[in-house]
N, C-alpha and C positions, 0 to 999 in steps of 0.2 A: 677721539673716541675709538672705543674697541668695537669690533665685528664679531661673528661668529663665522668660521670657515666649514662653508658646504664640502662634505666629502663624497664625492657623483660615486668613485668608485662602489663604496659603501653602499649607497643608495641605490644604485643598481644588484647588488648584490642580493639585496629585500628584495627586490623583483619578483614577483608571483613565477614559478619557472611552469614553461608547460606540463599538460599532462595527456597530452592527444595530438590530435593532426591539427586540429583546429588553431589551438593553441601555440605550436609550434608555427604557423603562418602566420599569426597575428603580426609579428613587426613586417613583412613584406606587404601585411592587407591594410597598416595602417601609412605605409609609401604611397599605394594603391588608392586610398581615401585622398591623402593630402591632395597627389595628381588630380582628382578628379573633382575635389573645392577646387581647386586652383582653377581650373578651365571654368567652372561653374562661376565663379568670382570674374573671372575675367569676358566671359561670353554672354552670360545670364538666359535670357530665355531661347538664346538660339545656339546653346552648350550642344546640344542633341545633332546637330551640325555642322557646329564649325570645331568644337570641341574634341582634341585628340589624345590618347594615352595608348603608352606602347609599353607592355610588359613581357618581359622574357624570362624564362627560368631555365636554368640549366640542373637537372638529377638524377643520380641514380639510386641503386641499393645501396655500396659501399658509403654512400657518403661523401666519396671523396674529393670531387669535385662540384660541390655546390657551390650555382652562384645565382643570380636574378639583378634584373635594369628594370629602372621603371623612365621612362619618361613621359613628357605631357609637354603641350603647347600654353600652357595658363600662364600666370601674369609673371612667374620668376620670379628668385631668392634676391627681391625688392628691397630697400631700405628696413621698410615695415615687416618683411616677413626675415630679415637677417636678422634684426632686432631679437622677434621673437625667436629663432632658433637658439640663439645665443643665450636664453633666458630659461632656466630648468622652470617648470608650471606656469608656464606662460598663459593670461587668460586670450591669450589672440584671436582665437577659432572658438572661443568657452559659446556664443550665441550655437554654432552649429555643432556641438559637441567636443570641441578639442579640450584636451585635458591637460596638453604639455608635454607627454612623456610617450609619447608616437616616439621620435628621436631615441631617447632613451632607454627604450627597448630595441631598437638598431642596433645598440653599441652590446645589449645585454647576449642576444642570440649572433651579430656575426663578427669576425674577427675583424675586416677589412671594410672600410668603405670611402667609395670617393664619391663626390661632388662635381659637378658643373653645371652651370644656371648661366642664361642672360636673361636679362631684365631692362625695363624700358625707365631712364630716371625721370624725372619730373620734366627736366627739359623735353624730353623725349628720342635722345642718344641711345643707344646700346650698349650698354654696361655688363661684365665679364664678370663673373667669383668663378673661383676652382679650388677646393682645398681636399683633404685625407679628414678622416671625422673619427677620432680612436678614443677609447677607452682609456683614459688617465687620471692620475689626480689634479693634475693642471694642465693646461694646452690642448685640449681634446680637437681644437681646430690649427691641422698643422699646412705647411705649404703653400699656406693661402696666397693666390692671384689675384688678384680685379685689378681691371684693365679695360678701358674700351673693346669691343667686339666689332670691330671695323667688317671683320666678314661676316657678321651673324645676320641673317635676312628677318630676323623672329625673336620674341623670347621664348625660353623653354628651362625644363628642370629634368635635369638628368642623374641620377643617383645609381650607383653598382654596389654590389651588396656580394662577399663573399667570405666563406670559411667560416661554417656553423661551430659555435663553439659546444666545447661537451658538457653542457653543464643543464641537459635536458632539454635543448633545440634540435641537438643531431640526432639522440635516439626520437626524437618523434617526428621530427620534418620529415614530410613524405615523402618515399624512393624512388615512386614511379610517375609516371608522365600523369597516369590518368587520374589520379587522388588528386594535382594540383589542379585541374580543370573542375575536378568536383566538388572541392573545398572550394574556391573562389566562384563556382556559379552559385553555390548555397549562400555565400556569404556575402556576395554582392547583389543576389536576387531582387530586394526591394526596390536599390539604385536604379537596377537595369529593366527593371517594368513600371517606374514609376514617370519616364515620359524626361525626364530631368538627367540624361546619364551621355555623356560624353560619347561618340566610338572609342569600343577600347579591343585593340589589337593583342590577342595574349598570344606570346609564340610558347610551347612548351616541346622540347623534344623538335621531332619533324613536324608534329601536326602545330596548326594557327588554326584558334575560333576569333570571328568578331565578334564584337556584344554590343550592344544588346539583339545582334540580329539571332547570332546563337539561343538567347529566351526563347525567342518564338518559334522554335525548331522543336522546343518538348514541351512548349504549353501550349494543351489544346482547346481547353475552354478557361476565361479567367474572367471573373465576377468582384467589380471592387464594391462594398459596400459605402453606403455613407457613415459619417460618424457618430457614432454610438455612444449615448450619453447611460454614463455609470454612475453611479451615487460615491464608490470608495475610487476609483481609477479615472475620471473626468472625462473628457474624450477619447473613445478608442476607434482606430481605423482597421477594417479587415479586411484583407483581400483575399479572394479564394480561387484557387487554380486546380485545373484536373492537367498533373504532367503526366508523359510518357515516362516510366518508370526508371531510365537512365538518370532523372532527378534524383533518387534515392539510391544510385546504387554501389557509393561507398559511404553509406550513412547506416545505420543498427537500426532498419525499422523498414517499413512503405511509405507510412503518412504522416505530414509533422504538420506542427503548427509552429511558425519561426517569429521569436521574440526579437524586435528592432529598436535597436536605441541611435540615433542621429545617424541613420543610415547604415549602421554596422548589425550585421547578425550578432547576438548576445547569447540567445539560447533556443535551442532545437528543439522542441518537446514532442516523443512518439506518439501519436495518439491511435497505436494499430488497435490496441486492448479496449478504447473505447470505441471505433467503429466498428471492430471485429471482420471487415475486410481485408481480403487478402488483393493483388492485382484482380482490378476490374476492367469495363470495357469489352467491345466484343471481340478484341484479338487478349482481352486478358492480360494489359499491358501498359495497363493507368496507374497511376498510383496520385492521392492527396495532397496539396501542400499550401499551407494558409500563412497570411502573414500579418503581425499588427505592430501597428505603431502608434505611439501616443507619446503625448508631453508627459504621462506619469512615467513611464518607460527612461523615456530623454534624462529623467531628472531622478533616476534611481538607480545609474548604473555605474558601476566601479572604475576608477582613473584609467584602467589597461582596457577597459570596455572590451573586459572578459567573461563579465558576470554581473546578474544584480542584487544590489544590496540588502532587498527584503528576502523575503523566508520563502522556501520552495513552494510550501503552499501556496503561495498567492499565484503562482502560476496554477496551478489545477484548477483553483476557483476562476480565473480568468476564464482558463478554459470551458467549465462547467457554466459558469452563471454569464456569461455573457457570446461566445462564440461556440457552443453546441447547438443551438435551434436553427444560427442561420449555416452551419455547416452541414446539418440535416436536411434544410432546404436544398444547400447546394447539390447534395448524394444521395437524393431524393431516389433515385431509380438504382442506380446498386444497394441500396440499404434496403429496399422492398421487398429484396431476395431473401434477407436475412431475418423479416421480420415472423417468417413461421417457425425457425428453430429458435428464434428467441422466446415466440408465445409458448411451445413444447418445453422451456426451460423453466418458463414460469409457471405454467400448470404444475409440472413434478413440484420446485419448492411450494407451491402454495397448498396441494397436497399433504406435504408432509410438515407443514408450518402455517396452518391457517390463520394464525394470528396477523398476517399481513397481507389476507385476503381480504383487503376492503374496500374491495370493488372488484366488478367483473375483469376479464383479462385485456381487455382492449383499454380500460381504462388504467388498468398497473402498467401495461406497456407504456404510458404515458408519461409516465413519474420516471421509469428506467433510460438511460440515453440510446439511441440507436444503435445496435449493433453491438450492443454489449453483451456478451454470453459468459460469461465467467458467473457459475450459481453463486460465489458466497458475494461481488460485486452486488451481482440482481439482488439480493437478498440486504445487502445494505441500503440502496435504493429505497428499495421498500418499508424496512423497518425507519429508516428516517423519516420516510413520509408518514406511516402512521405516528411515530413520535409528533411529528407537525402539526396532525390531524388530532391527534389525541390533545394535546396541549390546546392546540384552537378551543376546544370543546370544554376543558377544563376552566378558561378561562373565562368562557361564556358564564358557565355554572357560580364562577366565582360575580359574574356581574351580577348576575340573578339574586344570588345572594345578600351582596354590596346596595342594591336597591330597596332588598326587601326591607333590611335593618333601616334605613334610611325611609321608608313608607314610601317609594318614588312608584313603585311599580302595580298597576292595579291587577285584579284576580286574575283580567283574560288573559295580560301580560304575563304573567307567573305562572298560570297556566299552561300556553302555550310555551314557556322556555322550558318551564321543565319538562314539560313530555316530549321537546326536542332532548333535550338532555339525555335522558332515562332512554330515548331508545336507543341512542347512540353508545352511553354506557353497557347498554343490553348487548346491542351490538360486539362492542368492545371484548365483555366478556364471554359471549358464545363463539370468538375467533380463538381468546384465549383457550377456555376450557378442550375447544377441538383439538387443538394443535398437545393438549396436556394429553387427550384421549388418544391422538393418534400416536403420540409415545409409548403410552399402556400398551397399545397394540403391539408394534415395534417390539418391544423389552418380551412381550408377551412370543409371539412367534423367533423370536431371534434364543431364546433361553429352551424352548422348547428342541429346535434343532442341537443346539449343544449339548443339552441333558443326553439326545437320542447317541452322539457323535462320541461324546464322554462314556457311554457305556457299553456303545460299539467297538472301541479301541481301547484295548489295556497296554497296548507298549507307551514308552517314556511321550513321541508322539500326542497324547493324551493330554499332559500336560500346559501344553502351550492353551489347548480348550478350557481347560479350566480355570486357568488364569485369566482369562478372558470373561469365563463364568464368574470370579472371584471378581472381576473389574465392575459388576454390576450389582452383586447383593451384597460386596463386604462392606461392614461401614467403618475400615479404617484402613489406616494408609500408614507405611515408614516412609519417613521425609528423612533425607541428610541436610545436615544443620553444620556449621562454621566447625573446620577443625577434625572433618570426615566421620563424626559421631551419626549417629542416626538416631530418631525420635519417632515413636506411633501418636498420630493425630487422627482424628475425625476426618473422614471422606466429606468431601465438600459433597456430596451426593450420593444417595444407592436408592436403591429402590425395593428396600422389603417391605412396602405396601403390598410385595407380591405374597406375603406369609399374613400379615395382619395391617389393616388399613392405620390400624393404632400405632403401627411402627413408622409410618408416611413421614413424620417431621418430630421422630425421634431422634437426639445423636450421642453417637456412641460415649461410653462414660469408664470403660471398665474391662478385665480379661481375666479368667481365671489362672494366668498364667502373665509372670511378668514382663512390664512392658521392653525391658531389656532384654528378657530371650527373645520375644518377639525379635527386635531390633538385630539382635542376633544371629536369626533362623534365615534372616532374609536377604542379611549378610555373606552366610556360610552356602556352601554349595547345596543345601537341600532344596526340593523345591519350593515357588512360590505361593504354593497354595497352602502350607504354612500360618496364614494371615487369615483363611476362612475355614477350612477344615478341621473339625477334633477339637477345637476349643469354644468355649463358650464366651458370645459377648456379649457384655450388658449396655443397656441402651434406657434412657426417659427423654420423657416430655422436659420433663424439668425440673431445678433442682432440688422440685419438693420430696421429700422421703417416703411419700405414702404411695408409689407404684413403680416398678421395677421390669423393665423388657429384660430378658436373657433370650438367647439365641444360640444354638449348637448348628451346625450342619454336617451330615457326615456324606462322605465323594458317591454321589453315584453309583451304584452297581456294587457299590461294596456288601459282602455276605458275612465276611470274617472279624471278630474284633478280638481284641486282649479282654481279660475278666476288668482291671481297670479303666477299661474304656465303657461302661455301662453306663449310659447317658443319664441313666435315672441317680445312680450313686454319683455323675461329673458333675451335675446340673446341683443335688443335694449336700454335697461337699463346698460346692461355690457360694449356696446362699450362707452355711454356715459361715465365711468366713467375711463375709460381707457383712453378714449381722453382729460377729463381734470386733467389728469396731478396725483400724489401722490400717487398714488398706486406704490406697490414692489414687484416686480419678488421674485421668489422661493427662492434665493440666498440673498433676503435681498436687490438688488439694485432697484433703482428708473426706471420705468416703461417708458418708454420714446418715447409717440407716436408724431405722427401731423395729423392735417386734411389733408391730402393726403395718410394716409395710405389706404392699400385695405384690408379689413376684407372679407375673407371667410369661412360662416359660416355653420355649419353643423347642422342639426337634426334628429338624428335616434332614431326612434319611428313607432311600427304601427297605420298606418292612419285609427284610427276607434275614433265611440263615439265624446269627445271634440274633439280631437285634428283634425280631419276629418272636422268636424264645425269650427273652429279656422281659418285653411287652406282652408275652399274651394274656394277661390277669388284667394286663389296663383294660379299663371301660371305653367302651366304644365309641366314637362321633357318630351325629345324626344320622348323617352316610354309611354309618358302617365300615368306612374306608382307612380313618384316623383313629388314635385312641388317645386315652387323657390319664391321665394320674393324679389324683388330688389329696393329697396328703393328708393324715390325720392330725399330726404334732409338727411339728418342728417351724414350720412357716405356711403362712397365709398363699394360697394362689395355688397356681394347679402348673403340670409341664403336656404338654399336647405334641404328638409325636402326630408329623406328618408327611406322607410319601412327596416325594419329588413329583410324580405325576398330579398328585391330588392339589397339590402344592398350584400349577398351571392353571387346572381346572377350576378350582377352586376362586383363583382370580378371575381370571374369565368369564366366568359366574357373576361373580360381584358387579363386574367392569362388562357383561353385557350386554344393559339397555343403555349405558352410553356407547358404544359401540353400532350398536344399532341407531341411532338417534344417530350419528354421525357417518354414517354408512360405509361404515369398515367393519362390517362383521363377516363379511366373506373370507375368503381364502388368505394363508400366510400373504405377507409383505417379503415374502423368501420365497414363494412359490413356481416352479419355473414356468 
């Protein structure tokens, strides 16, 4: 029979290569693991004891002399564990995480590596292996000895590891002494406070830390929880620790919560942005650090137990739905500090978005996590929770209902669910409508400043305001489309409710000038107020033909016009061509009036200069303030000429007893 021939070289090649420091240490931190199963395997509950691991690293910046030992007193390169070295996926160690390919990353990050082990055989003799461990497509164990060990007092496993290859181990292996103590306290953290961890001797440079005595040199308070049962993740363990901020301090953050799979760090996650601590404590010198492990964990993490297999989210929600509440407990007194600028955060957004004011601020603090200050964060919070709430309720109504059809439910029942229902509906909608009302306002004082700014300033300056002006009452937009062409669409939104309430959930249909100069204009160097200015735009409800918005605006402060620019002959020119027929809506289709449409027509402009002369025969508004034109022949509907001032006021008016009912009727939302 034929075989298939393994190609290692190959297979090492696919190797995930680093992309960080982390990563770059992984084959020294999985030497680092096997040593320290090994003692564990060999000593068991009195590893913490008798148990010894001795690692050394030798680096600099250059690079150029890297090297690291690891040794350990456990059971030695045995029958049973030669076996499995000699076998790529080996399931040897599979009960406590091994994956097989520890070794195999050895060979991928360093050039050189030698070997020596004694080992104790079944008789109970002293047994020698020595060999070189290289990179090949055959013989990857070369020089091999075994031999009695007549002078060995012990067994042990001794491994030297040298000449990072370039192949993205050397640009990320770290340069300095103090990244290798900070990478491996991070990384073997769990090991080393979990009561089960060897002495482990690390020499790096001049300096030597022991471990796990080094842990407790920067942990100052550490709280292990019990396990926590989860309905998607099974049993989770959490431990929580307040360290001295030398924990984090070649890591991108303060506070993590550290992912553990069979004893390896997997993944670090910052959670600075969720408690929004900076160093606590009273020398300001603490910083967070939580850790969890679980059999869901154990059994979802990638061969190099680099990474895991699910989706990032499932880390957030980890974080969120299950270790937020007891990490709030834990940060109980530094998070108290934070909890008035968090309330001052939510007051502003719930002010200016009432709709997700559905409850007082002690209780929306509830729903937000601790320490969170980021507004549009708090504001997701929030809108979730009413989505929650709202939904609850929805579904109440629908039982209610579900009974009624079915006769299950008697009066007082039916009764009583629906006047729960209804007020919470009521509810519902008076958070809406404020939050619509406090926009009014908004749009209202914010349009007023820039009308006064637009006609205080006539240099080019100017412009930038009125595009900004334009960003709020034009109701159309040029998009670029595939191929650098450009297209005029419908504004997903504007807000000339502020001219007539009838225009609120109008959209745009039409221009008396084509959609291609448009396209054009806003192309070419002129400016972009091009799009609201001087032209007229048509606007309905819908696409019935029997009523027609038109719309003119002319810039602020303007006095002077051309004889063609007379809004009554612009405005009159446009219906005509609209009424005879072939003109295309925005979307390309055919325009489709009749003489019994009613055209009403708008023109906002101040009444000075021409345009004062042009108008002064129009008939007045109620006010006195506007004038009207209503034509004898040619088309149904009238054009109503109105000042930019009157135009504000005028809204305001409309929009002042909700304003009042919502108690924003005082001073600008601009006011200093």
């Amino acid at each position: 029979m034929t075989s298939l021939r393994p190609n290692l070289v190959k297979r090492i090649e696919r190797l995930p290569k680093p992309t960080n420091v982390a990563g770059a240490m992984q084959p020294l931190f999985e030497a680092v693991s096997n040593a320290i199963h090994s003692t564990q395997g060999r000593y068991g509950d009195r590893v913490s004891s008798a148990g010894k691991v001795v690692v050394t690293v030798n680096t600099n910046r250059n690079k150029d002399d890297v090297w690291a030992a690891v040794e350990d007193n456990g059971v030695g390169l045995d029958d049973n564990n030669w076996e499995a070295f000699t076998t790529t996926d080996t399931d040897n160690k599979i009960q406590i995480g091994g994956k097989g390919v520890g070794r195999l990353m050895w060979l991928d990050c360093f050039e050189e590596i030698a070997v020596h082990s004694v080992f104790r055989t079944e008789g109970g003799s002293l047994q020698r292996r020595r060999f070189r461990f290289k990179l090949a497509l055959e013989d990857q164990i070369q020089d091999l000895e075994e031999d009695a060990a007549a002078d060995a007092v012990d067994s042990f496993f001794h491994v030297r590891f040298s000449g990072l290859r370039d192949n993205g181990y050397r640009a990320k292996f770290p340069g300095r002494d103090s990244f290798v103590f900070q990478h491996l306290t991070s990384h073997f953290l769990p090991t080393f406070i979990g009561g089960r961890s060897p002495q482990v001797s690390v020499h790096v440079g001049d300096e030597t830390r022991e471990y796990p005595t080094a842990i407790s040199d920067i942990v100052h308070r550490q709280q292990k929880a019990n396990a926590i049962e989860t309905e998607s993740y099974g049993n989770l363990n959490l431990t929580l620790m307040e360290c001295d901020k030398v924990a984090s301090a070649d890591l991108k953050g303060r506070h993590f919560v550290h992912f553990i799979a069979h004893d390896r760090t997997v993944h670090s996650q910052c959670i600075d942005g969720k408690l929004g601590l900076g160093y606590f404590g009273g020398e300001n010198d603490r910083v967070f650090h939580a850790i969890v492990t679980g059999a869901f964990l154990d059994n979802n993490v990638n061969q190099e137990r680099t990474a895991f297999v699910f989706e990032d989210a499932v880390i957030e929600r980890i974080i969120n739905d299950v270790c937020s509440d007891k990490i709030e407990t834990f940060l109980a007194e530094p998070l108290a500090l934070l909890k008035g600028e968090q309330r001052g955060t939510i007051e502003t957004i719930t002010a200016t978005y009432p709709s997700v004011a559905f409850g007082n601020v002690e209780e929306l603090q509830e729903r937000v996590p601790s320490g969170e200050l980021k507004a549009d964060a708090i504001y997701g919070h929030l809108s979730r929770e009413r989505f929650r709430r709202d939904e609850r309720q929805a579904e109440k109504i629908r039982g209610v209902l579900g009974r009624l059809k079915e006769g299950a439910a008697d009066i007082n029942t039916f009764s009583s669910a629906i006047a729960d229902a209804s007020a919470a509906i009521e509810d519902a909608e008076q958070r809406s409508l404020a939050e619509y009302i406090v926009r009014r306002k908004v749009v209202l004082d914010f349009i007023e400043i820039l009308l006064e700014k637009v006609r205080d300033d006539t240099r080019d300056s100017s412009y930038q305001r009125e595009d900004i002006l334009h960003s709020f009452i034009c109701p159309l937009r040029v998009k670029t489309i595939d191929g650098g062409d450009s297209k005029v669409e419908p504004a997903a939104s504007h807000d000339l409710w502020i001219i007539d309430e009838r225009l609120t959930f109008a959209q745009y249909f039409s221009s008396d000038v084509e959609f291609r100069k448009l396209s054009e204009a806003v192309e070419s160097d002129e400016r972009p107020d091009v799009l609201i200015f001087d032209y007229v735009h048509g606007l309905r409800q819908t696409d019935e033909p029997s009523k027609v918005l038109l719309v003119e605006f002319k810039r602020p402060g303007r006095t002077s016009y051309a004889d063609e620019e007379n809004p009554q002959f612009q405005v009159e020119r446009y219906v005509k061509r609209l009424q005879s027929g072939g003109l295309s809506d925005v979307r390309g289709r055919p325009i489709t009036l009749d003489q019994n449409t009613i055209f009403y027509c708008y023109i906002v402009a101040d009444i000075v200069g021409k345009m004062d002369t042009w108008t002064f025969s129009w008939q007045r508004t109620a006010d006195g303030r506007g004038r009207i034109y209503r034509p004898n022949n040619g088309f149904h509907g009238s054009i109503e000429l109105v000042g930019w001032d009157q135009l504000i006021g005028d809204a305001r008016a409309r929009n002042q007893a909700f304003f009042d009912r919502a108690g924003i009727s005082g001073n600008s939302f601009f006011a200093p």
